[in-house]
C-alpha positions in Angstrom: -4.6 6.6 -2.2 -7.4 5.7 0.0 -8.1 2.2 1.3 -11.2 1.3 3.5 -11.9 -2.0 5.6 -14.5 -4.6 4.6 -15.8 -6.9 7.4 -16.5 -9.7 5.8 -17.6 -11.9 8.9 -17.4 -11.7 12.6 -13.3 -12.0 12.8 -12.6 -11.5 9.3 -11.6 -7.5 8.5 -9.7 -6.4 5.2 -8.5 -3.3 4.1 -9.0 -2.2 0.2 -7.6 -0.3 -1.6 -9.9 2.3 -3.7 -9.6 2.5 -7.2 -12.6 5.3 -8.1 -11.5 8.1 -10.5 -11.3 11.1 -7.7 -14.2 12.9 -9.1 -16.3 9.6 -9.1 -19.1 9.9 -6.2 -21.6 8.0 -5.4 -19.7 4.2 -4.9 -16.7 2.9 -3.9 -14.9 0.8 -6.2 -12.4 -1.9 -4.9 -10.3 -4.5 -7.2 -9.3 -7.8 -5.6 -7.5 -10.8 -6.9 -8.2 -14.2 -5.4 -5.2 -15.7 -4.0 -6.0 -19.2 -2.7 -2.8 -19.3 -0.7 -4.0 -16.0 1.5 -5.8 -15.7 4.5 -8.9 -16.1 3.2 -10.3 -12.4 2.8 -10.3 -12.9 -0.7 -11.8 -15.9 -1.0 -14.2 -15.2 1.4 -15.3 -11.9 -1.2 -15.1 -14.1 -4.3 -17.5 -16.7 -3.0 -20.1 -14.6 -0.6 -20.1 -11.3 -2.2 -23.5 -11.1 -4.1 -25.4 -8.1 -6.1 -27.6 -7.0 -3.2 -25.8 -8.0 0.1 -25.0 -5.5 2.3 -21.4 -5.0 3.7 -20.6 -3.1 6.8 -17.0 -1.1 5.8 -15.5 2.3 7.5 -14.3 5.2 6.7 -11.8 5.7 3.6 -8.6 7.0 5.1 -5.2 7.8 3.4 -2.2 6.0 4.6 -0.2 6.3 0.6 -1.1 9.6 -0.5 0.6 11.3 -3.0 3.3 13.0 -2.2 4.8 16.6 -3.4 7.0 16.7 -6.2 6.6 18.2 -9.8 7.1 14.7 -11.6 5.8 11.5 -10.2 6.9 7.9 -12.0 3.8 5.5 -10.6 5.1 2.0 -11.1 2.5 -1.1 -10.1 2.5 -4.8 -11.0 -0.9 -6.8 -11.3 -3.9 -5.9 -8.9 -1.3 -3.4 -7.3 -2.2 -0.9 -10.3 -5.3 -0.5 -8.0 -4.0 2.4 -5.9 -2.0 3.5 -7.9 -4.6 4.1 -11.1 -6.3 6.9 -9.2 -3.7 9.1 -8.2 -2.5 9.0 -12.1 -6.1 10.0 -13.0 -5.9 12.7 -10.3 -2.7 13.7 -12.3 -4.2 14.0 -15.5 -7.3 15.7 -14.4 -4.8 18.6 -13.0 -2.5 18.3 -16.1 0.2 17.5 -13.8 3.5 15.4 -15.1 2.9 11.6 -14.6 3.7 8.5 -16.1 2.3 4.9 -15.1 3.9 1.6 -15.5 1.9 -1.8 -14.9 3.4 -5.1 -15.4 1.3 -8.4 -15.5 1.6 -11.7 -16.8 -0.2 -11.1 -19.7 -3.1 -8.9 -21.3 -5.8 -11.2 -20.5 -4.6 -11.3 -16.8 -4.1 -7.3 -16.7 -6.8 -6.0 -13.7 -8.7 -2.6 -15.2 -7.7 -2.7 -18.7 -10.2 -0.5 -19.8 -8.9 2.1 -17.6 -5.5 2.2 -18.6 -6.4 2.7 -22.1 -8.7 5.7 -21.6 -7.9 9.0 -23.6 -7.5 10.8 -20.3 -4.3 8.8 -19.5 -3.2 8.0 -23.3 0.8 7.3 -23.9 1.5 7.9 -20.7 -0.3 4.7 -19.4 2.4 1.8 -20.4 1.8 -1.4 -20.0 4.3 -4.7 -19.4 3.7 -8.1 -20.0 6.3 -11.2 -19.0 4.7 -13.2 -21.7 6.4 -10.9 -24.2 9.9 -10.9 -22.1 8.8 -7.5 -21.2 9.6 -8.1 -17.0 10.9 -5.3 -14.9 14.0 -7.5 -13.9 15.2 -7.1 -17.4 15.6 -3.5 -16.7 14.0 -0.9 -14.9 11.7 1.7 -17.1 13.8 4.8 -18.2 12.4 7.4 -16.1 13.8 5.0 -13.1 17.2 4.7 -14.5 18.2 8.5 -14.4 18.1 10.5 -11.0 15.7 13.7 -11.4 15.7 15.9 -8.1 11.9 16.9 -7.9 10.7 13.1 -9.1 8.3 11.3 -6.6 8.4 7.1 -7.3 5.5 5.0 -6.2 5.8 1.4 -6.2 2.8 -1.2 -5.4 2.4 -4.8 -5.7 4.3 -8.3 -4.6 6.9 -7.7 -2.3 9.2 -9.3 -4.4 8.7 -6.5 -7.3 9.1 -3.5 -4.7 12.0 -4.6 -3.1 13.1 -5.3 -7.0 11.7 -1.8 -8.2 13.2 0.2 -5.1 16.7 -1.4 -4.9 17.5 -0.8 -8.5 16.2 2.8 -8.4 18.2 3.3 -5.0 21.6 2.2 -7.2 20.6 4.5 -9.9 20.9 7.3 -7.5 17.1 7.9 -6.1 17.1 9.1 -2.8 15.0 7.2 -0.1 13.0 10.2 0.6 12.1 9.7 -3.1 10.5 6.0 -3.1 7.4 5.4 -1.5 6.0 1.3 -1.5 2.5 0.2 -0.5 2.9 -3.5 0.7 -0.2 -5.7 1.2 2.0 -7.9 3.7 5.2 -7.6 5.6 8.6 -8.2 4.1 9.4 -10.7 6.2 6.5 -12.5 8.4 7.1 -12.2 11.6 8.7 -14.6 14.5 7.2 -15.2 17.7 10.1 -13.1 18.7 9.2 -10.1 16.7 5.3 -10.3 17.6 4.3 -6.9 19.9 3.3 -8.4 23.3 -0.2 -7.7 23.8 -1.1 -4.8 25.1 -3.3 -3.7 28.4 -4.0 -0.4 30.0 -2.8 0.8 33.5 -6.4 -1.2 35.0 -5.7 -4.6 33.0 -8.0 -4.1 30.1 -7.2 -4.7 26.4 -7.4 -0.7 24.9 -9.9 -0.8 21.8 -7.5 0.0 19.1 -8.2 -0.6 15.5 -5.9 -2.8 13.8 -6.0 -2.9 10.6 -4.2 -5.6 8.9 -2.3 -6.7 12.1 1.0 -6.7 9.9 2.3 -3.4 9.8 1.4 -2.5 6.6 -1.8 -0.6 6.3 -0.7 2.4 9.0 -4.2 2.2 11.0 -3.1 1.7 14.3 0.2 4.3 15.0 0.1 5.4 18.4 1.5 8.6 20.1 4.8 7.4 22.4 4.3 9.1 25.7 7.4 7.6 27.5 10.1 4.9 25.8 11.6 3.9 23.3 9.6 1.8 20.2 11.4 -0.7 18.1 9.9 -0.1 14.4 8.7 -3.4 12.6 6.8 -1.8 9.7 6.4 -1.2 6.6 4.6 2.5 6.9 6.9 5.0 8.5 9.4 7.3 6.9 12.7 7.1 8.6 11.9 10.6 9.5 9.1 9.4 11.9 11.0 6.2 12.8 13.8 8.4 14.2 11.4 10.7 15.8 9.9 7.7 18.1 6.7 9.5 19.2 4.2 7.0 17.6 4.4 3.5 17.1 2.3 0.8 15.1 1.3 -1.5 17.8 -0.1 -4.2 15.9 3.7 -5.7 15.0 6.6 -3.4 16.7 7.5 -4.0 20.5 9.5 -1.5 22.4 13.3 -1.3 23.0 13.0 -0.1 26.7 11.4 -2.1 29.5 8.6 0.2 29.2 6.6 1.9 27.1 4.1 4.4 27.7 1.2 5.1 24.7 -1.7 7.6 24.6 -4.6 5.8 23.7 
């Protein structure tokens, strides 16, 4: 999955998720739900956005990709289908074993319906509505339920639903190295206490590194330990990399030892 950032005015940066078939060129396509109790990125793309403007973005980069596994179970509720809509559409293009679940509130509020029901996907596209009692708290889809070795799980939307989606599958015997999440915000919002202390080089200045959603959700800003021990606050890194400690995302995670040394 590749997301990009959209400046959308002087201070105001978001990521995006891309939702382009792979073997789509020529545009990037991007899905975003208002949400009037956000930041304001959304809102700010809702009301400006115009045929015609021009909008400065970067680079797509991969921070979710797919991972290896002969079977992958793609699991997304509301806009969080997004991501998660192209690498199923990669899958079928390869006739590789997929299938995608999406839960929303109800058909009429289901993002890229016309997608989901192409040929190229067909039964293996499943949709959920709550309207119909059809929720994924009153049970997990069947392919979650039973532990299959060389299965990849990839979860995206609300936090509530991940944690939801990944602690059921976890008790029905998945294996962490099995569940992957993309989160649009941290689990928990984070204290004053938990906030990385700002950072300056060895000559007092403020190092230009990019950070991306300044939650430690997004992966843009991981940064090669030198020296020290980081104290992981993010949402991004495997345990694997966690217990390795050479890179650290600065934008949330302060450091366990007195000092830390980074390669910028």
């Amino acid at each position: 999955m590749q997301t990009l950032d959209a400046r959308l005015g002087p201070s105001l940066v978001r990521p995006h998720s891309l939702c382009n078939s792979p073997r789509e060129k020529g545009r990037y396509l991007i899905c975003v739900r208002r949400d009037d109790a956000g930041r304001g990125g959304s809102r700010t793309l809702h009301r400006d956005l115009t045929m015609g403007r021009r909008l400065r973005i970067s680079p797509p980069r991969n921070h979710f990709p797919l991972a290896a596994a002969g079977h992958h179970v793609l699991v997304a509720a509301r806009v969080g289908i997004a991501p998660l809509l192209s690498m199923a559409e990669a899958r079928a293009a390869r006739g590789a074993s997929f299938v995608l679940h999406h839960y929303s509130s109800n058909a009429a509020e289901a993002p890229l319906p016309e997608r989901l029901q192409t040929s190229a996907l067909g039964e293996r596209a499943v949709t959920h509505h709550s309207d119909q009692g059809d929720t994924v708290h009153a049970g997990l889809p069947a392919e979650l339920q039973v532990p299959e070795p060389d299965t990849a799980i990839h979860v995206c939307g609300p936090d509530g639903f991940m944690t939801h989606v990944v602690t059921e599958a976890t008790a029905a015997g998945r294996r962490p190295g099995q569940l992957h999440a993309e989160r649009f915000a941290p689990a928990a919002p984070p204290s004053t206490e938990d906030r990385a202390p700002a950072l300056r080089d060895d000559q007092g200045r403020r190092p230009g590194v990019l950070l991306d959603c300044a939650q430690g959700t997004r992966g843009a800003c991981p940064t090669p330990v030198l020296t020290g021990e980081p104290d992981h606050r993010n949402e991004v890194q495997t345990p694997d990399e966690r217990a390795a400690g050479d890179r650290i995302t600065i934008c949330r995670s302060p450091a366990r030892t007195p000092e830390l040394l980074l390669d910028f």
